[in-house]
C-alpha positions as CSV (number, residue, x, y, z in Angstrom):
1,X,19.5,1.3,-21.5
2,X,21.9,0.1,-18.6
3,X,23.4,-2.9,-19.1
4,X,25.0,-4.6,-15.8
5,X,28.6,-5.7,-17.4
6,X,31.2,-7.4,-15.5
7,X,33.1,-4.3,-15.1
8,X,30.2,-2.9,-12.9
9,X,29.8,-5.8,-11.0
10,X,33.4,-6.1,-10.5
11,X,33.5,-8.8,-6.8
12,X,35.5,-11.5,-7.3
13,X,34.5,-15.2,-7.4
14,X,36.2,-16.3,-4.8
15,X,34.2,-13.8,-2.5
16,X,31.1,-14.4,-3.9
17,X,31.0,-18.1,-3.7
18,X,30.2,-18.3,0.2
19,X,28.2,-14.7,-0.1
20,X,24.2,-14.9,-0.3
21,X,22.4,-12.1,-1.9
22,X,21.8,-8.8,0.5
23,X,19.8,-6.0,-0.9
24,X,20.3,-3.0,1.0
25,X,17.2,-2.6,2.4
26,X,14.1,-3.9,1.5
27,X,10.0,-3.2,2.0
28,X,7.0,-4.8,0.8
29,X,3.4,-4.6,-0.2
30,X,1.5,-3.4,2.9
31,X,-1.8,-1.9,1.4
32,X,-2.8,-4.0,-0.9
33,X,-4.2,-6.4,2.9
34,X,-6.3,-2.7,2.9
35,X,-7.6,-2.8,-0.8
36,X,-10.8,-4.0,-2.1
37,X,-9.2,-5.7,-5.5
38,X,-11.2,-6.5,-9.0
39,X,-9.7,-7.9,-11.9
40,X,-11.0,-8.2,-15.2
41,X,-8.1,-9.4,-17.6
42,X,-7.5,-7.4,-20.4
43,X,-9.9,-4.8,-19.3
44,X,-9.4,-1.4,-20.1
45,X,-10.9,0.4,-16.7
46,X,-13.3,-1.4,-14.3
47,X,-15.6,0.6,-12.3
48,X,-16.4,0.1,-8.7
49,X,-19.9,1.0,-8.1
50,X,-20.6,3.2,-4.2
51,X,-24.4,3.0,-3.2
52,X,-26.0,5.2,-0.7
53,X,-27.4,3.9,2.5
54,X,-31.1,4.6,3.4
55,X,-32.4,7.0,6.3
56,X,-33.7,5.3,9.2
57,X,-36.9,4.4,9.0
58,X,-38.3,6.3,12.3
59,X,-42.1,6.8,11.4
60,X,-44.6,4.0,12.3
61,X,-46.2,1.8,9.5
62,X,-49.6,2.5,9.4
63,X,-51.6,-0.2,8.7
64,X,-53.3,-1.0,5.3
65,X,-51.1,1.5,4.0
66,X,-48.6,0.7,1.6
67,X,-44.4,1.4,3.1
68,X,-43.4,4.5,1.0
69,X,-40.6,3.1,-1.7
70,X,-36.8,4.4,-1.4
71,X,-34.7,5.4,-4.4
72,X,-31.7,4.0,-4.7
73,X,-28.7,6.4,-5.3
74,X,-25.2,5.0,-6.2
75,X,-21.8,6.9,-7.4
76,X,-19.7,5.7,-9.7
77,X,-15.6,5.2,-9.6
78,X,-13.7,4.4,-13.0
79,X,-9.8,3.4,-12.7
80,X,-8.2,3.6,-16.1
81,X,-5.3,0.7,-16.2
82,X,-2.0,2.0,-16.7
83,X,1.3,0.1,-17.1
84,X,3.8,-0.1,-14.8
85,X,7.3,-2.3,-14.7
86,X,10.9,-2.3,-13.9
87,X,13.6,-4.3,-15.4
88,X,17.3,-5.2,-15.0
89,X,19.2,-6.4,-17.6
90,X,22.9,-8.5,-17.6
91,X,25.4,-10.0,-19.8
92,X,26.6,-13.7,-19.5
93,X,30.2,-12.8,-17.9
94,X,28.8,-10.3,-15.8
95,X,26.9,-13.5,-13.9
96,X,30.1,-15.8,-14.6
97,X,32.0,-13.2,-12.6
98,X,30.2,-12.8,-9.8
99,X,29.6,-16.7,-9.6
100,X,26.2,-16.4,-10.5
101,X,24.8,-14.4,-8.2
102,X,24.1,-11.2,-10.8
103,X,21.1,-13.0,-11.9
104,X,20.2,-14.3,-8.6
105,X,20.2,-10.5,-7.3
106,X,18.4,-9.3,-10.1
107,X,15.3,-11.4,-9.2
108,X,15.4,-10.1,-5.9
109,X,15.5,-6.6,-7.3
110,X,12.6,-6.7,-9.0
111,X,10.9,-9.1,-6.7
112,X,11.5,-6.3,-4.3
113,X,11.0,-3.6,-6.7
114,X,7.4,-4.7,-7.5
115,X,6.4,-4.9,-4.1
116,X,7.9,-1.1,-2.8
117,X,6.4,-0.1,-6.4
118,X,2.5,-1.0,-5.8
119,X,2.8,-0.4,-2.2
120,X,3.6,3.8,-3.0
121,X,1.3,3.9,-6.0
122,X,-1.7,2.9,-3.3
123,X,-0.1,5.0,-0.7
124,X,-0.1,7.9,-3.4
125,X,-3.9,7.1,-4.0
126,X,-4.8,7.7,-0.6
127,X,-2.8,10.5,0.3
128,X,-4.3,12.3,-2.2
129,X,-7.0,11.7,-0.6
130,X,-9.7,15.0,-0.4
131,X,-10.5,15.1,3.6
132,X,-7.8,16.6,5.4
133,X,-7.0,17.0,8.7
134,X,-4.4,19.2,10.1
135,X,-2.0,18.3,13.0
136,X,-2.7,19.8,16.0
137,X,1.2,20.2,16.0
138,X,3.1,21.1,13.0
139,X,5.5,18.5,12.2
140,X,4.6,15.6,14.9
141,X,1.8,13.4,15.0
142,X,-0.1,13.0,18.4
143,X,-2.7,10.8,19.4
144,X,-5.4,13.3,19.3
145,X,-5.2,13.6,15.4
146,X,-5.6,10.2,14.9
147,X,-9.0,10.6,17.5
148,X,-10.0,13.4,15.7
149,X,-9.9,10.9,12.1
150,X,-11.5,8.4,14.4
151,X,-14.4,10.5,14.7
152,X,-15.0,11.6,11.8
153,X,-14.7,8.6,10.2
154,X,-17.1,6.3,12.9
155,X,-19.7,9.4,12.9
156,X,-19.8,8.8,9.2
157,X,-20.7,5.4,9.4
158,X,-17.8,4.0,8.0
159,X,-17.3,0.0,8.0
160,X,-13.8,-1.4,10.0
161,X,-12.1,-3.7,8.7
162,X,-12.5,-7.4,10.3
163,X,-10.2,-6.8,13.4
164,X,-12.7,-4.0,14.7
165,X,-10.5,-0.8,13.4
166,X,-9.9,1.4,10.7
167,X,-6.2,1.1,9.6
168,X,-3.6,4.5,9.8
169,X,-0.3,4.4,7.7
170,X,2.3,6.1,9.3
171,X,6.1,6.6,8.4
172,X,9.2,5.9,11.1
173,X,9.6,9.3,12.0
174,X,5.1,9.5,13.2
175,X,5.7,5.6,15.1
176,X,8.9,7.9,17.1
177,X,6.0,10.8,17.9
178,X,3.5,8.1,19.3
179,X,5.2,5.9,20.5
180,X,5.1,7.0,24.2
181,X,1.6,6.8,23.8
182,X,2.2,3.1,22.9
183,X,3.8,2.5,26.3
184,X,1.0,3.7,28.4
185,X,-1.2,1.6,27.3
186,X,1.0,-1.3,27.9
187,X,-0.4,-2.3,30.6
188,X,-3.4,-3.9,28.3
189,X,-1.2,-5.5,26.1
190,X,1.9,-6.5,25.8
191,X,4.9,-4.3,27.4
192,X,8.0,-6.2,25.7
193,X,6.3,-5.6,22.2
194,X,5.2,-2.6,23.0
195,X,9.4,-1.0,24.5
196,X,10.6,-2.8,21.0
197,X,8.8,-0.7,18.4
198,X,6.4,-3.3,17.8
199,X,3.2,-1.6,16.2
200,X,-0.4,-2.6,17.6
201,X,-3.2,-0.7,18.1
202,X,-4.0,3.0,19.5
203,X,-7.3,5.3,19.2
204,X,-9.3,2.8,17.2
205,X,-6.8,2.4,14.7
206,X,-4.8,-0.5,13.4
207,X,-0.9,1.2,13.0
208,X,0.9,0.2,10.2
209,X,4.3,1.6,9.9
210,X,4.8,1.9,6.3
211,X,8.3,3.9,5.2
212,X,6.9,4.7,2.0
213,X,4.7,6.9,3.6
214,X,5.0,10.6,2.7
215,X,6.2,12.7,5.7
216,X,3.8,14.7,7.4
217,X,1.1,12.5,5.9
218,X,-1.0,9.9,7.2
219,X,-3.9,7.5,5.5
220,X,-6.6,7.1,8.1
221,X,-9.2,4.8,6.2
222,X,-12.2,2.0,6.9
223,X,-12.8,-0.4,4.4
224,X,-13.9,0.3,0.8
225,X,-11.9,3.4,0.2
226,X,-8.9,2.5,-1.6
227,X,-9.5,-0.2,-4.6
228,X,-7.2,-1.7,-7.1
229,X,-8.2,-2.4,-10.4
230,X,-6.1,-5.3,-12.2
231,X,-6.0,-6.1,-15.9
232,X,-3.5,-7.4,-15.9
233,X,-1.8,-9.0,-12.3
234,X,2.0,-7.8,-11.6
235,X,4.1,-11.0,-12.3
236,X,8.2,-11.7,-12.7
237,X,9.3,-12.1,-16.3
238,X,12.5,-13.1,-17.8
239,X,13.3,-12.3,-21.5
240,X,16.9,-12.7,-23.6
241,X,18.3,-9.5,-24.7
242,X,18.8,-8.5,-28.5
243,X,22.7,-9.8,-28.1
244,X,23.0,-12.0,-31.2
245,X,25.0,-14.5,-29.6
246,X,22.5,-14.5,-26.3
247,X,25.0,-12.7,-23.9
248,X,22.2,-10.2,-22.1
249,X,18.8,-11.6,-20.3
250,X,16.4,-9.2,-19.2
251,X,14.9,-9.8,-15.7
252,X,11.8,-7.9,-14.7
253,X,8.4,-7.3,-13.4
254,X,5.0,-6.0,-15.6
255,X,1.7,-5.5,-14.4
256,X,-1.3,-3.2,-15.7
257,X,-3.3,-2.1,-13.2
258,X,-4.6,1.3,-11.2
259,X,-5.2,2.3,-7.7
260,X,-7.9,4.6,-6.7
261,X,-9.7,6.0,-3.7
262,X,-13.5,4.1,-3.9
263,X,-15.0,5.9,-1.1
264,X,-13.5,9.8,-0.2
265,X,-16.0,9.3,3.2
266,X,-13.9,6.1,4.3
267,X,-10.6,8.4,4.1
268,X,-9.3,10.9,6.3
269,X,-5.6,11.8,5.5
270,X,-3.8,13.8,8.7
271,X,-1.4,16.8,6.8
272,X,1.5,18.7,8.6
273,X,2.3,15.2,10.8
């Protein structure tokens, strides 16, 4: 076990006292807006249930006949909870010397920690995803792969999320390829976002630049295909160490839960981006 003592976290006081905590670099929870979520405490696994639509019902009723009945067909999705956590841990002079901002940082860590943590575990989910598409272009992404997941995804009847798109995760390096794309359309929405990086929207997709992304990979997905299964909800706890004099405290983050793709129709992941 690492233990953070003062002669790791060697800054002096006098520095630290007018210093607030920087973490060097920092990302959050992005898919989780994407998710379809269900929690059952203490559950085990928790099964999200995928029905089948009907045909369309093309042939005339005749009349004083009875409609011919439809039989319902569903598909059934089982996460199994796992455990996941992180956790620094410090010693009482370690945060005296570094005028208490050891402790402080440590629940910025983790705070940070948790959020990077679930973020990749659904971004693992869905880019694990079984319908592929390959780039047109090995090693770039262009705007025709993300119309060619458009497609296939709207042809299958798949559901948008509430802002009218499906949703595409793409890495730095993917926002770079596109980006001139961006700028022509511009002129329908706004250019000073748009020259700054800022992500919007292109080929019916909301762009969500996510650097926990894989490279070469991108999650093109409607609603209902990732879910998260929660037993038990990610939270910030804070136990003393074994010390017997109460020198160490142990600052961290548990959860039990499990991500999962719902729906394999609602996914399309672009390879080779």
């Amino acid at each position: 076990m690492a233990v953070n003592t003062k002669a790791l976290l060697s800054d002096s006081v006098v520095d630290l006292m007018n210093q607030a905590v920087i973490v060097s670099g920092m990302s959050f929870n992005k898919v989780d807006a994407y998710a379809t979520i269900r929690q059952d405490d203490l559950a085990s696994s928790i099964a999200f249930t995928v029905f089948s639509r009907m045909s369309a019902a093309t042939t005339p009723l005749t009349d004083g006949t009875e409609a011919t009945s439809t039989t319902m067909t569903d598909t059934k999705v089982t996460l199994t909870m796992d455990e996941y956590g992180n956790v620094i841990t410090s010693t009482s002079l370690a945060n005296i010397a570094t005028a208490g901002k050891a402790d402080l940082a440590s629940a910025e860590l983790v705070g940070v920690n948790l959020g990077e943590t679930t973020d990749k575990l659904g971004l693992n989910a869905l880019e694990a995803g079984t319908n592929t598409i390959a780039a047109d272009a090995s090693g770039t992404l262009a705007s025709a792969d993300l119309r060619e997941a458009y497609t296939a995804l709207a042809t299958a009847g798949i559901s948008k999320f509430p802002d009218g798109r499906y949703v595409a995760f793409v890495n730095p390096a993917q926002v770079s390829d596109i980006k001139g794309t961006f700028i022509t359309l511009a002129q329908h929405t706004d250019l000073a976002g748009a020259t700054n990086g800022v992500i919007g929207s292109l080929e019916g997709f909301t762009i969500v630049e996510d650097s926990n992304v894989t490279a070469g990979k991108v999650a093109c997905f409607g609603m209902n295909a990732l879910g998260k299964a929660v037993a038990t909800a990610p939270q910030l706890r804070i136990v003393e160490g074994s010390d017997n004099l109460g020198r160490t405290v142990n600052i961290g983050w548990y959860g039990v839960m499990k991500y999962g793709v719902i729906d394999q129709n609602a996914l399309r992941v672009i390879t080779g981006a």
